[in-house]
C-alpha positions as CSV (number, residue, x, y, z in Angstrom):
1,X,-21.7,6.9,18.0
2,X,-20.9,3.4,18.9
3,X,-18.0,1.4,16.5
4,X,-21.3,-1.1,15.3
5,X,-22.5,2.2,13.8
6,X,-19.6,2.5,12.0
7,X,-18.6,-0.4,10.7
8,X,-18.5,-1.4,6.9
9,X,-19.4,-4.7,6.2
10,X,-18.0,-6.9,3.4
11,X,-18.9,-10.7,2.4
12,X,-16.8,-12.4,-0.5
13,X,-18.2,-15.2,-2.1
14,X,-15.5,-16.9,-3.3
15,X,-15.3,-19.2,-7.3
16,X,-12.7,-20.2,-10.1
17,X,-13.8,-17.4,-12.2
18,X,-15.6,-14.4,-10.1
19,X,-15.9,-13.3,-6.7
20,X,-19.1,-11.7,-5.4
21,X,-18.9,-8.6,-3.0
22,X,-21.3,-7.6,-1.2
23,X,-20.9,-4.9,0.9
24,X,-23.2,-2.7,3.4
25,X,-22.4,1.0,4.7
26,X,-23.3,2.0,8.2
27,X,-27.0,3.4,8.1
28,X,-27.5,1.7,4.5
29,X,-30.9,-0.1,4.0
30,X,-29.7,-1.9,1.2
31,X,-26.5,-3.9,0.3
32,X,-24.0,-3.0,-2.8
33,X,-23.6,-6.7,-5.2
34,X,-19.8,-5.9,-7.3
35,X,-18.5,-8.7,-9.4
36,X,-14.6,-9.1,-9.4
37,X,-12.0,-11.6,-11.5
38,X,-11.4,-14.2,-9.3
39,X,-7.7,-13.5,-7.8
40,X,-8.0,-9.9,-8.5
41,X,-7.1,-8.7,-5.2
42,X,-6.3,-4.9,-6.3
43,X,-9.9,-4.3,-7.1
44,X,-11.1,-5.6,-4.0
45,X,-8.4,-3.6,-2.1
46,X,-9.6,-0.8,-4.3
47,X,-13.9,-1.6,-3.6
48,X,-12.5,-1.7,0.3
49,X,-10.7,1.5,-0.1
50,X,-13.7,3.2,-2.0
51,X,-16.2,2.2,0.4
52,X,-14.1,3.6,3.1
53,X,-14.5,6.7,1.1
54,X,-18.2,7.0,0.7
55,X,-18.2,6.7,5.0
56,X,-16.2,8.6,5.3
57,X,-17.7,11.9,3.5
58,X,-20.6,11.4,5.7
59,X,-18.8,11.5,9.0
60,X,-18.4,15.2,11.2
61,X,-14.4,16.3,11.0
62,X,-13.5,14.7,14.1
63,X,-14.3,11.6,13.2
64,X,-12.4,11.7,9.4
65,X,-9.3,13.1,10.9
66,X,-9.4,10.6,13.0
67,X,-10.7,7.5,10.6
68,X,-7.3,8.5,8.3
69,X,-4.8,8.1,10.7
70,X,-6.3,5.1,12.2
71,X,-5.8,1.6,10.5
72,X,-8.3,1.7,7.7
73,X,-8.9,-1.8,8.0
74,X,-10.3,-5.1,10.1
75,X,-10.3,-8.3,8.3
76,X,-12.4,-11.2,10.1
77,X,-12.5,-14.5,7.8
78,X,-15.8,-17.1,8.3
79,X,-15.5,-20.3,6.1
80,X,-18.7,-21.8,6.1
């Protein structure tokens, strides 16, 4: 299983008032749309953190032993 396979990806749209998540789990045809208070950044840690959940049900084991020990997380920020 290559990492692209496994990767969870996550755009933030970014306002004064809400933030718009969108967020796509490996194998997924469709994307999740959340809506968060802008500045609330425990419920995006916790949308991160639940999506790292759902994958990782899905995965044999091996792969969630070693998914839980490794850092949970890879941030990589586009401004456009």
């Amino acid at each position: 299983m290559s990492s692209q396979n496994n990767t969870i990806h996550v755009a933030i749209e970014l306002s004064n008032s809400l933030w718009l998540v969108g967020a796509r789990l490996p194998g997924a045809e469709r994307s999740r749309m959340r809506r968060i208070t802008s500045g609330d950044t425990v419920a995006l840690l916790a949308l991160i953190s639940d999506l790292r959940s759902r994958h990782s049900q899905g995965c044999p084991g091996n792969l969630k032993h070693r998914r839980a020990s490794a850092d949970w997380a890879r941030l990589a920020v586009v401004v456009g």
